[in-house]
N, C-alpha and C positions, 0 to 999 in steps of 0.2 A: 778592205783595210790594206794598207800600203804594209807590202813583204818589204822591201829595198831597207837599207839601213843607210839614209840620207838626210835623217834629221840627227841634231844634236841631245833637244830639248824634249821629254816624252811630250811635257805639255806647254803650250805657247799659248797663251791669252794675249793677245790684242786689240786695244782700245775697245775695251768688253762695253758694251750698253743695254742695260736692264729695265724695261718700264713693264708699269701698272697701270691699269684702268681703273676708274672708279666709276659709282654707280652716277656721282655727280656729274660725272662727265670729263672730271679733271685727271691726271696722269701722275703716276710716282715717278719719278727718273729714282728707283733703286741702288743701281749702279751706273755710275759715270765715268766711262772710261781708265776702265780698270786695264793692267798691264803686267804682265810676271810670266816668267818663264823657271821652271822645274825641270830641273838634269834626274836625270832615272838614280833609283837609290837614296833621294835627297830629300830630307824633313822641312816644311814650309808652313811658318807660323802666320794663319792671318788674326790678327789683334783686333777688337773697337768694343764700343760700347753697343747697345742693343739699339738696332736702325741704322747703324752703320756704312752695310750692306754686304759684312762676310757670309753671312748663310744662303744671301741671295747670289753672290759671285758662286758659293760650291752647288748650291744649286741648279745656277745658269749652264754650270758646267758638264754635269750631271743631264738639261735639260729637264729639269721635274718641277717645273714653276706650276704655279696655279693657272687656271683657264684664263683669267684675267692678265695674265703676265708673259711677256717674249722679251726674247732676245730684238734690238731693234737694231743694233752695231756693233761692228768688230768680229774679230775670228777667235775662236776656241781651235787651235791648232793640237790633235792628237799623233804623235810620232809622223808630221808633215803634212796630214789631212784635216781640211776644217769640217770637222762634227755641224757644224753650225746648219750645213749643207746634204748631212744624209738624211736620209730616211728612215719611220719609224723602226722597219725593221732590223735598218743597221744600228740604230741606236738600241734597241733592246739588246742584241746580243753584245755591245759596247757596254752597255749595264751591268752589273756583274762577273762580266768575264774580264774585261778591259781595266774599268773603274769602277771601284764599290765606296758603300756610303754608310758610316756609321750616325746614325740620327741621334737627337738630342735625350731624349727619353726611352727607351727600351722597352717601357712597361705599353707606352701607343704606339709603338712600331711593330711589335708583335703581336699577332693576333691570338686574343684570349679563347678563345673555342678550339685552337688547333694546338695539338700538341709540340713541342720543341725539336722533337723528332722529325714530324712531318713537314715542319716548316724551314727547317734546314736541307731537308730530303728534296724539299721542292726546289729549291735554292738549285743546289747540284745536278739536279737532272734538266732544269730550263737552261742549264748554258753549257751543262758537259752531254757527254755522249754516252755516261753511267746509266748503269740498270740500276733499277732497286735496291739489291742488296751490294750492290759496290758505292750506290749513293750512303746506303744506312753504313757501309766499314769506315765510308769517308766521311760523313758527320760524326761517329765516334774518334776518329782519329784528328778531329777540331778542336772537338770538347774537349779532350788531351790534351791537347796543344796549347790551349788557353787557358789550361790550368784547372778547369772542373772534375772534381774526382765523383766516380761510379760516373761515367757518362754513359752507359749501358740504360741505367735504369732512368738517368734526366732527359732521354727521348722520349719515355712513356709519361715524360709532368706537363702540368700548364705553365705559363710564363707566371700565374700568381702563386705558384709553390714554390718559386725559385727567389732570392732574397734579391736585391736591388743591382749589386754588384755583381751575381751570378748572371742575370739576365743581360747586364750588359756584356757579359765574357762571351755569352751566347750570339749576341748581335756583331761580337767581335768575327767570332767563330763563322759564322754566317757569310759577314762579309769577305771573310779571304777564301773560302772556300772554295774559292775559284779561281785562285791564284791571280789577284787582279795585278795589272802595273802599277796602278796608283789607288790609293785610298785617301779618302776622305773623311775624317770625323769630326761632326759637328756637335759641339761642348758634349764632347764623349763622358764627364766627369760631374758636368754640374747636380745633377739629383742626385753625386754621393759624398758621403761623409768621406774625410780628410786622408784616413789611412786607407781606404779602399782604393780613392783619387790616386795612388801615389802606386799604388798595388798595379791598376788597370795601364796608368803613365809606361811605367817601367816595362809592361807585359808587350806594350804596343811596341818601346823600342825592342825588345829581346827578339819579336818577331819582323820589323823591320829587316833587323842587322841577318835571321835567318834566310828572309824571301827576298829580300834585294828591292824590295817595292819603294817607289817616293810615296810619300804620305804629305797630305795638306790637311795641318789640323787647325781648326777653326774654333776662336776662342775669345772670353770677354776679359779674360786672368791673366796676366803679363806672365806672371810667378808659374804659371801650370809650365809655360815651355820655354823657363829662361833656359833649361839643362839641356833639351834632347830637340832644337830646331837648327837646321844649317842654316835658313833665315829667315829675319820676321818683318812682314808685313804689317804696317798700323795705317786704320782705314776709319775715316771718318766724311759723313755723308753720302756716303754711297763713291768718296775719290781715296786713293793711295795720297796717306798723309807723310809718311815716312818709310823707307826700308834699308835692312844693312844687316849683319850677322848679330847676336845674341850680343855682343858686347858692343859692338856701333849704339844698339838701343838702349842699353840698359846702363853705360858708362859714359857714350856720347850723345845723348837724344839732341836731335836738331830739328825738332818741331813741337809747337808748344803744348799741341794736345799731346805726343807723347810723354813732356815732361810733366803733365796734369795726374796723367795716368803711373806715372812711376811715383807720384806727390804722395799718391791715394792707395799705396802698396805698405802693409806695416812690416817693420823693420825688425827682424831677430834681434840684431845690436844693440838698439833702443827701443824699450818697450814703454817708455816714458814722451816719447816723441809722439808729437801728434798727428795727426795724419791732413792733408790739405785736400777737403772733397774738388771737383773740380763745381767750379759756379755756375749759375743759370741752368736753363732747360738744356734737352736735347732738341735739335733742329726739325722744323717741320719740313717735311722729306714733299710736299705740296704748293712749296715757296722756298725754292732754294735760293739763296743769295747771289749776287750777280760775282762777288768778290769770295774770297776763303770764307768755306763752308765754317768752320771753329772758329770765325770773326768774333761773332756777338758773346761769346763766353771766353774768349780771348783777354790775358790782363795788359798784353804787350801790342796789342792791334792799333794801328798806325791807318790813316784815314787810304794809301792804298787798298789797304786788305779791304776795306769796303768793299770799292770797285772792281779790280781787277784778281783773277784766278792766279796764284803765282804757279810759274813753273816750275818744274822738278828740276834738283840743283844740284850736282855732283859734290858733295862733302869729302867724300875719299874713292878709293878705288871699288869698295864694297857698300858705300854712303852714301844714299839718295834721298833728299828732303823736300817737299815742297811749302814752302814755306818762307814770307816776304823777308824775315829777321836776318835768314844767311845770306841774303842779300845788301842788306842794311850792313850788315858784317863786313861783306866783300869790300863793300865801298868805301866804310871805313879806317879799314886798313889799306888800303892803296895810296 
């Protein structure tokens, strides 16, 4: 891994491409040239609905695709060096120690026969150079950290004695305990209830703001990171549909599947307002369109968007949309 301090960006994805194989023979293009760069210390929202392709970009990143799935283009640039290109062994110790990864569910990411203990235990001695009982001071000193009290005694539980929200504090606990540069949580909140969500939210940034780590949290909820993302990402069909900081999206959205998804968000102010689902299906990820992916559930689509992919269009100095309309825009106003 490159010592030099010659990069800017810890992490540089470029023109990322994702495929699948299928049994029929046919191929998913998952992700389609995906693009983002992440300054060290820095919260990064990726946004979409399910098939998108955000779990599959944090996974590509990560490298933990299914046998069926590679990387087929682009670079994953880690502080200068593309990952894309080591080896498994470099990538295992990149695992954990470098970049960790909080999964979707806690209850199947943790193994039910092994204690909390040992499985954080293990955690610490695959990537550190701790004994035993410097791995077990330093799992209890996570458990701490994360907020679980008697941690002494929750190394001796299973993951099904531990309540929904505890297990994930644990997967939290797990994954820093190795003091990664960047983490990754993929809908770190969705299996829990509202005030736990908000509990687990706040805990990620207070340790953020302590370790200094950038974090890419990966999410279907506009609402979970309008507070705590320097920026958000919104990704639909597997391409970057829009990005810009928490108020570019949420005050300017300039693409329409974002304004679909802010349509579909209910309002504190108006509990009387109704809410506007976004219409049609989601895209078959086996037949993508030759023109904008969010075409055919589009109410503003214009006979280009058929045809042709529109490019990404500088809105402002922090505003990037792709999307034919701010073009149509552009034009109109000259």
């Amino acid at each position: 891994m490159s010592e030099t301090k010659d990069w800017k960006y810890i992490l540089d994805v470029q023109d990322l491409h994702t495929t699948f194989s299928t049994d029929k023979g046919g191929e998913v293009h998952a992700v389609n040239g995906v693009s983002f760069r992440l300054e060290p210390g820095k919260i990064l929202g990726i946004v979409g609905e399910s098939g998108s392709g955000k779990s599959v970009t944090a996974y590509s990143i990560m490298q933990i695709l299914a046998d069926n799935g590679g990387i087929t283009g682009g670079q994953v640039l880690y502080k200068g060096e593309d990952i894309t290109k080591w080896s498994e062994k470099q990538l295992e110790n990149f695992r954990g120690k470098c970049c960790s990864i909080i999964f979707q569910d806690p209850m199947t990411s943790l193994n039910p026969v092994f204690t909390i203990g040992s499985q954080l235990m293990e955690a610490i001695t695959l990537h550190t150079d701790r004994n035993k009982e410097q791995a077990k001071a330093r799992a209890v000193e996570m458990l701490t950290l994360v907020g679980i009290n008697e941690p002494e005694k929750r190394l001796k539980q299973y993951p099904h004695e531990l309540s929904g929200g505890m297990r994930q504090r644990v997967m939290i606990a797990m994954a820093l305990a190795c003091e990664p540069d960047i983490l990754i949580a993929d809908e770190p909140t969705t299996a829990l209830d509202v005030t736990i969500q908000a509990q687990i939210l706040e805990l990620m940034q207070d340790l953020q703001k302590k370790l200094g780590m950038a974090i890419i949290m990966v999410t279907h909820d506009l609402g979970v990171i309008a507070s705590m993302c320097d920026e958000i990402m919104v990704m639909y069909g597997g391409r970057v549909c829009e990005r810009g900081t928490a108020d570019d999206i949420f005050y300017r959205p300039a693409h329409e599947y974002t304004k679909g998804l802010l349509r579909s968000i209910p309002s504190a102010a108006n509990m009387n307002e109704r809410l506007i689902p976004i219409g049609g299906t989601p895209i078959n990820m086996l037949d993508l369109p030759k023109g904008c992916a969010f075409c055919p559930r589009c109410d503003a689509a214009m006979k280009i968007c058929l045809r042709e992919q529109p490019e990404e269009l500088q809105v402002s100095d922090t505003h990037h949309a792709a999307c034919w309309m701010n073009v149509k825009k552009m034009k109109e106003a000259q």
